[in-house]
C-alpha positions as CSV (number, residue, x, y, z in Angstrom):
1,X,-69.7,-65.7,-6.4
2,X,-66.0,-65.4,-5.0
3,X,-64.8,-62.5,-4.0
4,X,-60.7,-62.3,-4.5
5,X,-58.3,-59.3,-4.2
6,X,-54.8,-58.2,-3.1
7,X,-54.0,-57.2,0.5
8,X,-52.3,-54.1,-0.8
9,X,-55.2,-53.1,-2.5
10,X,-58.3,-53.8,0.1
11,X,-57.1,-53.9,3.6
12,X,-58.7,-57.2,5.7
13,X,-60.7,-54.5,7.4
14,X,-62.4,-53.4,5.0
15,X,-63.0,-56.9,3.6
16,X,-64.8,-57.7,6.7
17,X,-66.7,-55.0,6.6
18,X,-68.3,-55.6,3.3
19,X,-69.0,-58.9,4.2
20,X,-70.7,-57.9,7.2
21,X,-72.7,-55.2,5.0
22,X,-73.6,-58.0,2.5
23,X,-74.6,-60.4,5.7
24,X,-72.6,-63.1,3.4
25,X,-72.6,-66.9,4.4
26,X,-69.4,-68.5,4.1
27,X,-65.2,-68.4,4.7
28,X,-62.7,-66.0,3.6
29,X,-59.3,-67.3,3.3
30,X,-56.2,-65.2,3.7
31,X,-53.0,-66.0,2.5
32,X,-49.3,-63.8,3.3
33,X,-46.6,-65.9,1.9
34,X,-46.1,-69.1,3.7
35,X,-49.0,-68.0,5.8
36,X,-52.2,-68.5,5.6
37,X,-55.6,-68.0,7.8
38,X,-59.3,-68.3,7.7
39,X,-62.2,-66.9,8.9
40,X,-65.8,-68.3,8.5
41,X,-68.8,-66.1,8.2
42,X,-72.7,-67.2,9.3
43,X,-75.0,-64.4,7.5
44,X,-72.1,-61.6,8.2
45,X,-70.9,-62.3,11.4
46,X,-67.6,-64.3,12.2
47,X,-68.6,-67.8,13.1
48,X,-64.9,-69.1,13.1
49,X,-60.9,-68.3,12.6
50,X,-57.8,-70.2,12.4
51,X,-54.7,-69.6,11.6
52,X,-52.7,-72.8,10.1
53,X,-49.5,-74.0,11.7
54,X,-50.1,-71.6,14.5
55,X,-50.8,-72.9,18.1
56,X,-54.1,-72.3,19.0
57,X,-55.9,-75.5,19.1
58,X,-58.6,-75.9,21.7
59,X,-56.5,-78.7,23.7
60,X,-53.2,-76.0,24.1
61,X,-55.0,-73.3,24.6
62,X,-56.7,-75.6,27.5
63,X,-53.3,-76.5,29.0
64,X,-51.8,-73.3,28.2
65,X,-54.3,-71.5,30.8
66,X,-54.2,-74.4,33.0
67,X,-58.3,-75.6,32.9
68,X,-57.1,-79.0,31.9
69,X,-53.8,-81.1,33.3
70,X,-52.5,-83.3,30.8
71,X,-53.8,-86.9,31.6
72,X,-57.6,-85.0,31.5
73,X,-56.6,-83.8,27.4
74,X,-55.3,-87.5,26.8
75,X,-58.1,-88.8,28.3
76,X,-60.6,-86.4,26.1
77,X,-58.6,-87.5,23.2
78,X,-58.8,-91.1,23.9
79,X,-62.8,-90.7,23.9
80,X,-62.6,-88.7,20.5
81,X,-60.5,-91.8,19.0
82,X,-63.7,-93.5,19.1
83,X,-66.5,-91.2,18.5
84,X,-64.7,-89.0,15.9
85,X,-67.9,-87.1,14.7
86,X,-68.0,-85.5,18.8
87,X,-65.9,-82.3,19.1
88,X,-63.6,-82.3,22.0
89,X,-64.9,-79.6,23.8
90,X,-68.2,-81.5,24.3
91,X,-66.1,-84.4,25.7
92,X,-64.8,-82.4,28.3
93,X,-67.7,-81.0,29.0
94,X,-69.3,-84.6,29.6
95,X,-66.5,-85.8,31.7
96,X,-66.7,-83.0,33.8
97,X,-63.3,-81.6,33.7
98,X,-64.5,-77.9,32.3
99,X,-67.9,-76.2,32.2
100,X,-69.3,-75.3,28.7
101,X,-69.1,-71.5,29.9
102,X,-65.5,-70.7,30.3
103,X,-65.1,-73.3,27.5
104,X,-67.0,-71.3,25.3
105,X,-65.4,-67.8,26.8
106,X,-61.8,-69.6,25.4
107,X,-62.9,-70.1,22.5
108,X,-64.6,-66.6,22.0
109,X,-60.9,-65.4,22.7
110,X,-59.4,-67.7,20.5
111,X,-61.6,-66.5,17.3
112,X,-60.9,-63.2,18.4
113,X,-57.1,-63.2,18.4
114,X,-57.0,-65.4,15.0
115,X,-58.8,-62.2,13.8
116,X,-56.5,-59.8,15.1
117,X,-53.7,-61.9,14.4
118,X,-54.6,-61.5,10.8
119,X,-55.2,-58.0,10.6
120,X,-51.4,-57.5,10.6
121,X,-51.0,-59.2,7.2
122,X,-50.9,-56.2,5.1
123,X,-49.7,-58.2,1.5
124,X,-50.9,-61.4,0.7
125,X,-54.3,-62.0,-1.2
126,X,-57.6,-63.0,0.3
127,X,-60.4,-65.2,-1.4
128,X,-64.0,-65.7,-0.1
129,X,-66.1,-68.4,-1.1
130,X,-69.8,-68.3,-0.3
131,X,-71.8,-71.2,1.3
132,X,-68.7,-73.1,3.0
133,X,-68.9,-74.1,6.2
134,X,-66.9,-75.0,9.4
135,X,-66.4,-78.6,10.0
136,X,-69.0,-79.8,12.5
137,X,-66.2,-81.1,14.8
138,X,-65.5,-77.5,15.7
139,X,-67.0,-75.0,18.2
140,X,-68.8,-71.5,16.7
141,X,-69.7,-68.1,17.9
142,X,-71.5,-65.3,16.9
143,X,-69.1,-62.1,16.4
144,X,-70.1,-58.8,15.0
145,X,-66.9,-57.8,12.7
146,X,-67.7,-54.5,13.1
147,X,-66.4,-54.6,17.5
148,X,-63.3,-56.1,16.4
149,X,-62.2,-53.2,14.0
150,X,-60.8,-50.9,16.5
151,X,-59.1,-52.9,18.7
152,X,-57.6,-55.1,15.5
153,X,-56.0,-51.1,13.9
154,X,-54.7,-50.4,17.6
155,X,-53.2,-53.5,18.0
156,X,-51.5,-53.3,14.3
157,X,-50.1,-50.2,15.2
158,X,-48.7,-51.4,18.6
159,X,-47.3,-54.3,17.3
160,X,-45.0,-52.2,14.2
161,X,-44.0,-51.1,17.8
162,X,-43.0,-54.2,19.6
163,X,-41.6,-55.3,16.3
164,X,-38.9,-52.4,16.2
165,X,-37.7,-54.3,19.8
166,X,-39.2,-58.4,19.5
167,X,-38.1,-58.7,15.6
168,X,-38.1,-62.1,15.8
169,X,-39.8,-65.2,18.3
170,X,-36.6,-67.1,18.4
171,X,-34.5,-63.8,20.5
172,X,-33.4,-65.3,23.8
173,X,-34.4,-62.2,26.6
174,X,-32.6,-62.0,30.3
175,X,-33.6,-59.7,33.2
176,X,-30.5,-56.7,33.5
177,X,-28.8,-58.3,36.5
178,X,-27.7,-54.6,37.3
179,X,-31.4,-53.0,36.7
180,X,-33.6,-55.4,38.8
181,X,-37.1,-54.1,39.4
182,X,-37.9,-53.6,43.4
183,X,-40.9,-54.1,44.9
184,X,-41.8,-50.1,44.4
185,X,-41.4,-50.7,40.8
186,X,-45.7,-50.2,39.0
187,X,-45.3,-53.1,37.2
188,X,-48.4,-54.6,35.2
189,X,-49.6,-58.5,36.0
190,X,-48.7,-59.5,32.8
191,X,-45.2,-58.2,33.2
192,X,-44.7,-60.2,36.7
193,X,-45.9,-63.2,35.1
194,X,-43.5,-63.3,32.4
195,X,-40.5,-61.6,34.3
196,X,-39.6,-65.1,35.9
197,X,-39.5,-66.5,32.8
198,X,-36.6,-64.5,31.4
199,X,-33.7,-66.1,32.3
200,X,-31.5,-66.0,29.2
201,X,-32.7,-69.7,28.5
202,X,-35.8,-69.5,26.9
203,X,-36.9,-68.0,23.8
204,X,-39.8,-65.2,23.1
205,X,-41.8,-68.3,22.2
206,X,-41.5,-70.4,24.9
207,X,-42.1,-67.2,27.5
208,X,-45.2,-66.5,25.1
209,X,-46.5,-70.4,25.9
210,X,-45.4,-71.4,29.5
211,X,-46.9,-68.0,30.9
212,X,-50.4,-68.3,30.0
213,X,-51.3,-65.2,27.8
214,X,-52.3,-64.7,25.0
215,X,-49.7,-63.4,22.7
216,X,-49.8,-59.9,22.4
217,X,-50.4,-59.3,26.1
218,X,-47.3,-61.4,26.6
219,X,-45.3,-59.3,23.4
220,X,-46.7,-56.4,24.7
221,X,-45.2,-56.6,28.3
222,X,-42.3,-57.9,27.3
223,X,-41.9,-54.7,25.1
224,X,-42.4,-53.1,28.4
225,X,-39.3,-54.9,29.5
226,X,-37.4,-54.4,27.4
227,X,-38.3,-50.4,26.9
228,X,-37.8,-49.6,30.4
229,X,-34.0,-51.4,30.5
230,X,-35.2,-54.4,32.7
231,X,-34.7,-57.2,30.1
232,X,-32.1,-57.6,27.6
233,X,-31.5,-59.6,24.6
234,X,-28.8,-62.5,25.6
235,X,-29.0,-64.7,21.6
236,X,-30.7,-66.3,19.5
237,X,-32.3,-69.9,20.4
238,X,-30.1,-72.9,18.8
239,X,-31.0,-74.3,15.9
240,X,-33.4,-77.7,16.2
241,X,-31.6,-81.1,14.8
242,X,-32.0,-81.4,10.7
243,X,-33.6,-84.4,11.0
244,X,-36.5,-82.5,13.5
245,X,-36.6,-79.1,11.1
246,X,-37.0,-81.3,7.9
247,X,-40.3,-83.0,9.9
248,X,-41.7,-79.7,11.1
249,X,-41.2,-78.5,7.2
250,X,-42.9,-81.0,6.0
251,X,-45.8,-80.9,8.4
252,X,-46.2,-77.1,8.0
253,X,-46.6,-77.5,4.0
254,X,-48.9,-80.6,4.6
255,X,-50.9,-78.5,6.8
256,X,-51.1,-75.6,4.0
257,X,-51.7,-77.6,1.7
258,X,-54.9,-79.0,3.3
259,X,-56.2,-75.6,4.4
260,X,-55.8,-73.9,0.9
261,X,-57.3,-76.8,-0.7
262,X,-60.5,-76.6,1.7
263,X,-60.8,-73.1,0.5
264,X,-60.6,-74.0,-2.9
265,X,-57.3,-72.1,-3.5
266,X,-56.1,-75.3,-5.5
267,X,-53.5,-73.9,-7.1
268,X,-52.1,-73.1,-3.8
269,X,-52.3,-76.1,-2.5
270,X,-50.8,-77.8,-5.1
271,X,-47.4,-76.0,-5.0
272,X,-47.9,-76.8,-1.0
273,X,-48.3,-80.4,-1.7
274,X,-45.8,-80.7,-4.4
275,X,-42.9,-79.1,-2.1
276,X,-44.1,-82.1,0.5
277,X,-43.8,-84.8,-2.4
278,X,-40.3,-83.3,-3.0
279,X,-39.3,-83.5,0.4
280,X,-40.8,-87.1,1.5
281,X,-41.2,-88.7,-1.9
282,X,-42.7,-91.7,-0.5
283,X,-45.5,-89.8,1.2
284,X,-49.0,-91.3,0.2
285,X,-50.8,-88.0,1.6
286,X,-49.3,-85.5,-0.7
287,X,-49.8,-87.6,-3.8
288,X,-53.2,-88.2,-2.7
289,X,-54.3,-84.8,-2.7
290,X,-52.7,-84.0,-5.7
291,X,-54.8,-86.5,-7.3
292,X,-58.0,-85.0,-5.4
293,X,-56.9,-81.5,-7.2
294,X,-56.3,-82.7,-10.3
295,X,-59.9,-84.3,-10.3
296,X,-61.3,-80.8,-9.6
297,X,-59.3,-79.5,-12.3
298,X,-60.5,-81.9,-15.0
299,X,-56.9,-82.9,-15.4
300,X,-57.6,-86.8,-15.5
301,X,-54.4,-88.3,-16.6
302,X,-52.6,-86.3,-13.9
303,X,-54.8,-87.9,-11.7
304,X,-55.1,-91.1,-12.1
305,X,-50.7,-90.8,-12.2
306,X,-50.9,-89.5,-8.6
307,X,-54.1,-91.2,-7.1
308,X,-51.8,-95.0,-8.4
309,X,-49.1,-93.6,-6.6
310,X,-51.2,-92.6,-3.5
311,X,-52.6,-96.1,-3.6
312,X,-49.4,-98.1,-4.7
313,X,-47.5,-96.2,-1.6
314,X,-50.4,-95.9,1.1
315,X,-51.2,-99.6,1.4
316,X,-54.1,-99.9,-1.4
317,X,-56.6,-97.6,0.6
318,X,-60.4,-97.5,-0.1
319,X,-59.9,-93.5,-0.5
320,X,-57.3,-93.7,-3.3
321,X,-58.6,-96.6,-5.0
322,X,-62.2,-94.9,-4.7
323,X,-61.0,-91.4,-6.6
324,X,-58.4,-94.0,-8.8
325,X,-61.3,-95.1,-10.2
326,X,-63.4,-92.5,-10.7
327,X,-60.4,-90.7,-12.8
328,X,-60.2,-93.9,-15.6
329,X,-64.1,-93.4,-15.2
330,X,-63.9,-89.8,-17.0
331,X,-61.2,-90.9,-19.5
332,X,-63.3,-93.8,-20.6
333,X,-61.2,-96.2,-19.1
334,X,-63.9,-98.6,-18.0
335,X,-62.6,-101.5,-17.7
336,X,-60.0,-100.2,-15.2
337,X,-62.3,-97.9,-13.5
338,X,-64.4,-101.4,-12.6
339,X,-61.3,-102.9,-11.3
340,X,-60.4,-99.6,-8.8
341,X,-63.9,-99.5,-7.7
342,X,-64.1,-103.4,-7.1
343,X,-61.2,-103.1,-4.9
344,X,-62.1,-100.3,-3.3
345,X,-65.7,-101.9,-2.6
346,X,-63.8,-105.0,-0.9
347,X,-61.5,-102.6,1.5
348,X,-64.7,-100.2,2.8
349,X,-67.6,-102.7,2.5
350,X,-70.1,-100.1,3.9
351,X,-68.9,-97.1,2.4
352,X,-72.4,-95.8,0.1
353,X,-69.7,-93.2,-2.1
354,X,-67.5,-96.0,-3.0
355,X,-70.6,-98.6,-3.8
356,X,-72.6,-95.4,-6.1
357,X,-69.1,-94.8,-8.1
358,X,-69.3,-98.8,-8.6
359,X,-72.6,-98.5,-10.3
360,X,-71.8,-95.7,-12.2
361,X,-69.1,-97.3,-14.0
362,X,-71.6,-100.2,-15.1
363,X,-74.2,-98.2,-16.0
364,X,-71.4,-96.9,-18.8
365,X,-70.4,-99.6,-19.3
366,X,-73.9,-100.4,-20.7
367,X,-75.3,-102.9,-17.5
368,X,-78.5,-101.5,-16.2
369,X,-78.9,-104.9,-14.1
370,X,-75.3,-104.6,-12.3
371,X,-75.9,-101.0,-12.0
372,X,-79.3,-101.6,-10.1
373,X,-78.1,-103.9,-7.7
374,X,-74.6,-101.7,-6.8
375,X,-76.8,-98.5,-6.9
376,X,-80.0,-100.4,-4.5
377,X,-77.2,-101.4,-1.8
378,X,-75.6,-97.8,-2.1
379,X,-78.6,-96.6,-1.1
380,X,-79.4,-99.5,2.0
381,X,-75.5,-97.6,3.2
382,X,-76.6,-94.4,3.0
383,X,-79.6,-95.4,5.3
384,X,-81.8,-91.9,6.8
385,X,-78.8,-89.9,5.6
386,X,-79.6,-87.2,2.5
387,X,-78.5,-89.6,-0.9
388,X,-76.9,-87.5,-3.2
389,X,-77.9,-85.9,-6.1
390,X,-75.6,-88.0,-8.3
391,X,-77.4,-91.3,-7.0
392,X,-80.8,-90.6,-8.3
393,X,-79.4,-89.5,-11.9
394,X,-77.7,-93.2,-12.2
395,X,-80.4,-94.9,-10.5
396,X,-83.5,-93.3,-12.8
397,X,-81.3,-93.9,-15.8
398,X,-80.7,-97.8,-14.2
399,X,-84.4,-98.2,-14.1
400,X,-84.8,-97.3,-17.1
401,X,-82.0,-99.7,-19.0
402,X,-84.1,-102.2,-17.2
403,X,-87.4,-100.9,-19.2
404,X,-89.3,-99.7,-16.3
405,X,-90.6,-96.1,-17.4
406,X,-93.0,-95.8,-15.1
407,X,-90.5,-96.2,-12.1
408,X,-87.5,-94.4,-13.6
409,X,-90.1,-91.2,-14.2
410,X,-90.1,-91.6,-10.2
411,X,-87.4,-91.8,-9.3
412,X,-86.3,-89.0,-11.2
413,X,-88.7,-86.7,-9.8
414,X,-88.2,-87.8,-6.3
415,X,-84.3,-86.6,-6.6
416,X,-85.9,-82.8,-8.2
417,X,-87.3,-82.8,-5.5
418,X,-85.1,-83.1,-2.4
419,X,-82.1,-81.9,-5.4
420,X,-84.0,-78.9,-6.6
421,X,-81.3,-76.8,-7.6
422,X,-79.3,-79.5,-9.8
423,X,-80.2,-78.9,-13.7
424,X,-79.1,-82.7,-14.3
425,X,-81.6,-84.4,-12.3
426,X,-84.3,-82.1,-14.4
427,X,-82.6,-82.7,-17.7
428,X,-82.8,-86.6,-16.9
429,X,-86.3,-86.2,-15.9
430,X,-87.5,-83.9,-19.1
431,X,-85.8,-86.6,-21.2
432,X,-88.4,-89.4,-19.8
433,X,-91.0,-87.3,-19.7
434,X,-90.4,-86.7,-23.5
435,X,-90.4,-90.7,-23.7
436,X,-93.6,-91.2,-22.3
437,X,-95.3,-88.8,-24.5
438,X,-95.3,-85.9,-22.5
439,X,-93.7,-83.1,-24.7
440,X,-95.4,-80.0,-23.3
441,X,-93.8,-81.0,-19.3
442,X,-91.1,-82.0,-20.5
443,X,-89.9,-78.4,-22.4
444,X,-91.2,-76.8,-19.2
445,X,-88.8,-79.0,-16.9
446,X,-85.6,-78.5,-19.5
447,X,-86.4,-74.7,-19.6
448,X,-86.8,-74.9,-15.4
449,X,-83.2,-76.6,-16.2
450,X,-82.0,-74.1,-18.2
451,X,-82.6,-71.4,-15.7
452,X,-80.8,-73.0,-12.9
453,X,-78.2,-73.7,-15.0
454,X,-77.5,-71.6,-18.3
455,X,-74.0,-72.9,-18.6
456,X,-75.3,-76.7,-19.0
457,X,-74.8,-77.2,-23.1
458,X,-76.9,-80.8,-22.5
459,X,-79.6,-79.0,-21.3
460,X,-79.6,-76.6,-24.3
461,X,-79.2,-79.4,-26.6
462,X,-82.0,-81.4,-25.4
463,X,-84.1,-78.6,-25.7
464,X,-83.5,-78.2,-29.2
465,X,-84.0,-81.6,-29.5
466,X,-87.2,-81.6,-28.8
467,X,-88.4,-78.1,-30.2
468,X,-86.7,-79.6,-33.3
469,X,-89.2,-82.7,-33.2
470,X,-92.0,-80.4,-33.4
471,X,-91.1,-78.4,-35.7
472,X,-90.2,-75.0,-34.1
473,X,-87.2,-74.5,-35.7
474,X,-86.2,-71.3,-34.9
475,X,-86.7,-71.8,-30.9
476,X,-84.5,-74.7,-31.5
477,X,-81.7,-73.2,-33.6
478,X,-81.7,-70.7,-30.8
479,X,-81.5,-73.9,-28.2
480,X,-78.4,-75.1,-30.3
481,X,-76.9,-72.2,-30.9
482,X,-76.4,-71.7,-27.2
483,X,-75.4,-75.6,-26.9
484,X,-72.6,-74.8,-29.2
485,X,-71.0,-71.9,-27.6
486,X,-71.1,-73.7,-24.6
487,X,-69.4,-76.6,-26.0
488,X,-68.4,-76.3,-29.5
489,X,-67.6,-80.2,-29.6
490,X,-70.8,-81.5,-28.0
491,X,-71.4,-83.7,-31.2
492,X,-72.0,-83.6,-34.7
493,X,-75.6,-84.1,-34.5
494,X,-76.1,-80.6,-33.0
495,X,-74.0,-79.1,-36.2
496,X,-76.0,-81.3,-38.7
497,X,-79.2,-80.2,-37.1
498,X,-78.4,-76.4,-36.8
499,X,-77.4,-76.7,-40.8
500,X,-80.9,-78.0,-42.2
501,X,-82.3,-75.6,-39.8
502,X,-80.1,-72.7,-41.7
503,X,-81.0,-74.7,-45.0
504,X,-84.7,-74.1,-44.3
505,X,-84.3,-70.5,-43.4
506,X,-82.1,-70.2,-47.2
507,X,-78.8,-69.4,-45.3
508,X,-76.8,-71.5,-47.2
509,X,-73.5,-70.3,-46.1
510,X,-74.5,-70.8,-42.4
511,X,-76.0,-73.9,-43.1
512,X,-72.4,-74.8,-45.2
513,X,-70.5,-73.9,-42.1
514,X,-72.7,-76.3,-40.1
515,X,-72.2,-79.4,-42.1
516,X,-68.5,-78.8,-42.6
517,X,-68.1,-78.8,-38.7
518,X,-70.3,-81.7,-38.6
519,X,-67.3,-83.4,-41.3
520,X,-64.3,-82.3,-39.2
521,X,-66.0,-83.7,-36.1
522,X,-67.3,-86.9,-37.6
523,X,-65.1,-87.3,-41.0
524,X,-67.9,-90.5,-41.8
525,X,-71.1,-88.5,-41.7
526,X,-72.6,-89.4,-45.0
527,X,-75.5,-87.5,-44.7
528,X,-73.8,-84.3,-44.4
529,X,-71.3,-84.7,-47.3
530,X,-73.8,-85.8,-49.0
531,X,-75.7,-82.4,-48.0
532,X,-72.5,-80.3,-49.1
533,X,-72.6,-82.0,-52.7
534,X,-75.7,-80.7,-53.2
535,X,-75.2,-77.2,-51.8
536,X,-71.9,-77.1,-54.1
537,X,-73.7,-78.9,-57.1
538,X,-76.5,-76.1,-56.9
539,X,-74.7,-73.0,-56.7
């Protein structure tokens, strides 16, 4: 279950705390404004942190502390270009140009300050979803939350401090020509690094990433500085070209945008990607992900209106055309859903996701055989990799169109088995079972079903289906009765059902009820007008 609250109301502290406590699995986003972090937890300890649009990618912080020179990083990337699955790290471990210990002590440190970093955001809300991962491209450690608590409250308080002096990252600092430190001045390392730096030309930013600190030992000494009358401010760093601002504002949103929709904050991410499609209308990107949220959101026409513009402006790509068709899929839109998929299919020829949405769409549109075929090569993609639990509820259901029990009942239970937790693949299966004359297994499957997934109204329906067929009509005006709370316009055949159940039990108002919903859902359902003459004619 996510966990969501209010910065103002449950300091990050004590968020982490609780997730270390509860020894949760998964990442806790944190957003202040146009901020907006993450930090990634492996059975309540911090695997991962980030901030986005902050500078602390692996390859800076490399160059930053001078481990790498700048050929060695383009050389690294060059490699990753090709193998993108490798993480860079590992590259430069291979080539030789950094050992895997101080590359793993930098990263320790770079997790570590993302933390503290975020431990200053005191508004701002914070959302944890269980089960999400890191990407694999990106290194992990293994930090107790509980050693970073007091140095993350003494560094808060320090830095309200440095702020009252360092408001701002863009103040231009100069050593006091008149108030030069001597040699007999105690002055810390960090403050001798970054005391050549202040020569009324750079900013606090640039000081803070040509001296090789990290930033609050650089803020920190500065403050020091400053305090004791050595440096003083001297302006403000000019302000960068339009042209150069409107890029980095666009960037920063698209970069948002992307984290707080790998969260699952999609409403987030939507405004973020909205403000990018207002400033660089003609950005494929930003349409496609609007289409991607919109797809989560069951908001199909939305989608297939910004996955067309995705496509029409990004060059016809595989990954627009692929989710393009998948949205006229769920409106019913066959016939155009075919035509997204088969061009999708002809721009990424071995892409499995593309080829199983293929077969989908004509196994709905009522062609077992093409949908065999599309779904058998989806498959030959996919090769040793895990096939997804959507594949094996076409594929059973392709079998059998094509009248092959037998093999669809196998199917079927082969995807229960390496799927066991999705109630589909179980509902599929108890619905052949029920076919091949199996009633007893097949109520025990649906009622497994059922209690993965209470919230699946097909489930319930099914079940009632079949309780109804053997005459247990109570159990299965129980069955329905759930059905139709959890979807009240599931069909009129659960409403005509639930009303001669009612008629049997002498409730003839419920059963009334029951056929007049089965009317306004299906206004030519003889059978039940025909049942409400009666009921009216023998009152």
């Amino acid at each position: 279950m996510a966990i969501k609250g209010s910065l103002k109301e449950a300091s990050l502290p004590d968020v982490l705390q609780l997730l270390a406590l509860g020894k949760k699995t998964g990442c806790l986003a944190v957003a202040d404004r146009q901020n907006f972090g993450y930090i990634y937890f492996d059975e309540g300890r911090i695997s991962y942190a980030s901030i986005v649009n902050r500078r602390d990618r692996i390859g800076d912080l490399l160059r930053k502390n001078q481990l790498v020179t700048s050929d060695q990083l383009d050389q690294a990337i060059r490699v990753q270009e090709v193998h993108r699955e490798r993480r860079l790290g590992d590259i430069l471990i291979e080539l030789g140009i950094i050992s895997r210990e101080r590359l793993e002590q930098l990263l320790y440190l770079q997790i570590e300050e993302a933390v503290y970093h975020l431990f200053a955001w005191a508004q701002g809300t914070f959302n944890f979803e269980a089960g999400v991962k890191p990407e694999p491209q990106v290194f992990t450690v293994s930090i107790n939350p509980e050693s970073l608590l007091l140095e993350g409250a003494r560094r808060v308080d320090e830095w309200s401090q440095i702020e009252k002096k360092i408001p701002s990252f863009d103040l231009i600092f100069a050593v006091d020509p008149g108030h030069v430190p001597g040699d007999d001045v105690d002055l810390s390392l960090a403050q001798r690094r970054i005391l050549p730096l202040l020569d009324g030309t750079r900013d606090v930013r640039q000081v803070i990433d040509e001296c090789s600190l990290i930033e609050f030992e650089a803020a920190t000494a500065l403050f020091g500085l400053i305090t004791a009358g050595y440096a003083r401010r001297v302006g403000t760093s000019s302000k960068v070209a339009a042209p150069t601002a409107n890029d980095g504002r666009v960037q920063e949103h698209q970069n948002l945008g992307v984290a707080f929709y790998k969260t699952g904050m999609l409403d987030e991410a939507q405004r973020e990607f909205r403000r990018v499609a207002d400033l660089r209308p003609d950005e494929p990107g930003a349409h496609f992900f609007l289409g991607l949220i919109a797809l989560k959101q069951a908001r199909w026409l939305e989608a297939v209106e910004a996955l067309q513009q995705a496509a029409d402006r990004g060059g016809r790509r595989a990954s627009a055309l692929h989710n393009l068709g998948f949205a006229f899929e769920q409106l019913g839109r066959l016939s155009e859903a075919e035509a997204a998929y088969a061009e999708a299919a002809s721009k990424a020829r071995e892409d499995p996701r593309i080829m199983l949405g293929w077969g989908v769409a004509a196994l709905k549109r009522n062609d077992p055989e093409v949908a065999l075929g599309r779904l058998q090569r989806a498959a030959e993609l996919w090769g040793e990799r895990v096939i997804p639990a959507t594949w094996y509820w076409a594929m059973a259901l392709a079998v059998g169109g094509q009248g092959d029990l037998n093999g669809a009942l196998a199917i079927a239970m082969e995807g229960t088995e390496k799927h066991p937790g999705v109630a589909a693949l179980r509902n599929n299966l108890a619905v052949l079972q029920e076919l091949a004359g199996d009633l007893p297994l097949a109520e025990v499957t649906l009622r497994a079903a059922l209690a993965e997934n209470p919230t699946l109204a097909q489930v319930s329906k099914n079940l009632g289906d079949l309780l109804y067929r053997a005459g247990r009509y109570d159990d299965a005006f129980e069955a329905y009765e759930r059905a139709a709370k959890l979807a009240p316009s599931l069909g009129d055949d659960l409403f005509f059902k639930m009303g001669n159940i009612a008629f049997k039990r002498r409730d003839r108002d419920r059963a009334r009820a029951c056929w007049r919903r089965v009317t306004e859902i299906n206004p030519g359902h003889q059978l039940a007008r025909a049942n409400l003459d009666t009921l009216e004619t023998s009152t």
